[in-house]
N, C-alpha and C positions, 0 to 999 in steps of 0.2 A: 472393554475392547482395548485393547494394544494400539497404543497412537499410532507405531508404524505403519496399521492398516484403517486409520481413522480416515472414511469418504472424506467430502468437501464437507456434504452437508454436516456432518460427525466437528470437522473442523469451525467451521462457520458459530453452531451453537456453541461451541465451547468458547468463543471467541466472545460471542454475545453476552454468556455468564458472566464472562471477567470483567468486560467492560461497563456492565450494570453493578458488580459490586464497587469496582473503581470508581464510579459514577454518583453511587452512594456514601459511599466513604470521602473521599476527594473533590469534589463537588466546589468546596470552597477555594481551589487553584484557580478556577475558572472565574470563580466570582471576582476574587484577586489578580484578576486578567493574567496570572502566571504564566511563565513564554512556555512559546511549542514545544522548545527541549523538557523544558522541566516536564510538562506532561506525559513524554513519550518517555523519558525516563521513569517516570511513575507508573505508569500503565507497563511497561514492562516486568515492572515488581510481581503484580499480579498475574501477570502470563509465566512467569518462571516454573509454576511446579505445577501447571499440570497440564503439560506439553510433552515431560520426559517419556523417552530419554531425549528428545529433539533440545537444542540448546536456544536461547531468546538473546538475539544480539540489538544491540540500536547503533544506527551508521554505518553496520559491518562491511566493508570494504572489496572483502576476499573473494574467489571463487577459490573450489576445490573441487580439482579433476580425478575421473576417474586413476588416473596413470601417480595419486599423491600429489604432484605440484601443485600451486595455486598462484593464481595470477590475478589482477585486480578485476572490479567488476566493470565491466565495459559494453559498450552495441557500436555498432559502426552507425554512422553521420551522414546522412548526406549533405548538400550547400543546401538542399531544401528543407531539410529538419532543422537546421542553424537558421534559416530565414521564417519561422515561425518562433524565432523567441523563446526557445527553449532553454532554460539555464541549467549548466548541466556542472559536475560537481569541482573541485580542484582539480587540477592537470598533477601538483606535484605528490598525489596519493596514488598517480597509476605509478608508480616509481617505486612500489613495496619492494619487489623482488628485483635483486640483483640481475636476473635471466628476463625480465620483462623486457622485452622491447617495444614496449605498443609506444607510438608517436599523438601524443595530442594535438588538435589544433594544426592538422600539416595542411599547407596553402598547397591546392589542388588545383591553383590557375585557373580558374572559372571551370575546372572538370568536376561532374558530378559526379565524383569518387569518394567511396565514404572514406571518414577516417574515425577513428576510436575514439570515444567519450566516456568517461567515469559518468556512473551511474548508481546512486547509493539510497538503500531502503533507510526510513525512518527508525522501521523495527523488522526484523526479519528470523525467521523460527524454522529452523533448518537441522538435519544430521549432519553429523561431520564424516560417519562412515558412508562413503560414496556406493559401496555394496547393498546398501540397503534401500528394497525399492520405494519410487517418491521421494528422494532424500530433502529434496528441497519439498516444506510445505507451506508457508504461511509465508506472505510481506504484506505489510501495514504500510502507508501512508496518512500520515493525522495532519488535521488544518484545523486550527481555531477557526469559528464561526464570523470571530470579528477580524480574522485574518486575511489572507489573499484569494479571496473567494470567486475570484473572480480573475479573468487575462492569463497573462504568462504565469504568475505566481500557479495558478490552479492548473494551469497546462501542465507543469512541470510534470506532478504528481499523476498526472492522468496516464502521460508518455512512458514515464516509469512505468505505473501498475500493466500497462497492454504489453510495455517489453518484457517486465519480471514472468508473466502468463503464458504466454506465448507458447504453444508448442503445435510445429515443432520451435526448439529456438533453443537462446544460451542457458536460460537458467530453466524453464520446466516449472515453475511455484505451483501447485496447485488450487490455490486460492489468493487470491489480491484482494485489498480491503482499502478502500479509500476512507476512512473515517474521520467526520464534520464534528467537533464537539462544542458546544454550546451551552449555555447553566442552565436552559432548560430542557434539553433534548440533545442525544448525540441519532446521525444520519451515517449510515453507511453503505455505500455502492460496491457489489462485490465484481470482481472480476476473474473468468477463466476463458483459457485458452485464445488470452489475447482481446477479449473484450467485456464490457461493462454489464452485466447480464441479468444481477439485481439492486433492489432499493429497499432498504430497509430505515424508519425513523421511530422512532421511542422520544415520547414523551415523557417527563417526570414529574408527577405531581408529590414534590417535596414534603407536604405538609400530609400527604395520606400516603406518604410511602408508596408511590405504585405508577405503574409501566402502565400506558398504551401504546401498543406498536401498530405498525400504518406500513404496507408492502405492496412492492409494485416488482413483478418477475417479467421480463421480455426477453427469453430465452435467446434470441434473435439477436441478442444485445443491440443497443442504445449509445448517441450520444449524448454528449452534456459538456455546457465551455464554462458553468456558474452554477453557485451552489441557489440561486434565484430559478436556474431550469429547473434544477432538480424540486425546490418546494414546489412550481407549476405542475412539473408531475404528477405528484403525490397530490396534490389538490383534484385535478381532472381526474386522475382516478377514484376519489372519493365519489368525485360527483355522478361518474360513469354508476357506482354501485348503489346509490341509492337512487337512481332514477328508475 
């Protein structure tokens, strides 16, 4: 099947394959407690060739409009999305293009007026030809397990992944991936059209080569402020199914 018309679910499994050989092979980064760049650059390696023709960026910045221009990636603000501690990315990256005018950080006088915030995927798997339908499909957000699993750090990723989903909205992604990796297991929470909707965890038994995966679907979508809710979940769901 033609990526251009690969479902979520189409999208999703392939996502899964990579990340289990990545997993397999690279394994010892994590052991090595290697930083989140260096991961999200290596797992990129693996997403590169079999996504085309979609191209696999990490940090990519950009948008690209229907009309050719591109302007930086942005969502408007309000004083109450600032007052939840969201960190959001450098000011001096909305400043790509010369025709940009978005204003960061504009003082609003206590108005709840949004103003523009740089917001940038970890890794992101998108067309460049804006004609082609779905053009945007895949954004990743990756968090070590012994990383910021927890508060604003986790918030960040979570804000992101419901804005990149969103539709209707600015970017359209058809699938968001919050992915937890840990040397024993990597967790992933998927998100569409703006919320968190499954849960996936893979265990690895190193020594026998081999995957047990553990799933929780709430079509309905779900929250989660910790990667501590999420194992609660997956736990009570265990228990729900063998009782």
């Amino acid at each position: 099947m033609s990526f251009t018309r690969l479902s979520r679910e189409g999208l999703l499994n392939r996502m899964k394959l990579r990340i289990k050989e990545f997993y397999e092979n690279e394994r010892q980064l994590l052991i090595d407690k290697a930083s989140e760049r260096a991961l999200v650059f290596r797992l990129g390696t693996y997403l590169l060739n079999d996504f085309l023709p979609a191209e696999v960026y990490a940090e990519y910045n950009r948008m690209h409009h229907p009309d050719g221009s591109v302007s930086a990636k942005t969502v408007p603000v309000t004083n109450e999305d600032e007052s939840r501690n969201i960190r959001f990315d450098d000011a001096e990256d909305i400043a790509g293009s010369e025709n940009n005018s978005i204003e960061e950080g504009v003082d609003h006088e206590g108005n709840d007026e949004p103003s523009e915030k740089l917001i940038i995927p970890d890794l992101a798997i998108f067309i460049k030809d804006r004609d082609a339908a779905l053009a945007d499909k895949l954004v990743i957000e990756v968090k070590k397990s012994t990383g910021y699993t927890s508060g604003s750090g986790f918030g960040n990723d979570i804000f992101k992944l419901k804005e990149f989903t969103k539709i209707p909205g600015r970017f359209g992604y058809i699938l968001g991936c919050h992915l937890i990796l840990d040397k024993d297991y990597f967790l992933v929470v998927c998100y569409w059209m703006g919320q968190a909707r499954s849960l996936f965890k893979f265990d690895y038994n190193h020594n026998r080569n081999q995957w047990t995966e553990h799933q929780l679907e709430q079509l309905n979508g779900f929250e989660y402020t910790s990667l501590a809710v999420l194992k609660r979940m997956l736990r009570e769901n265990e228990r729900e199914q063998q009782a």
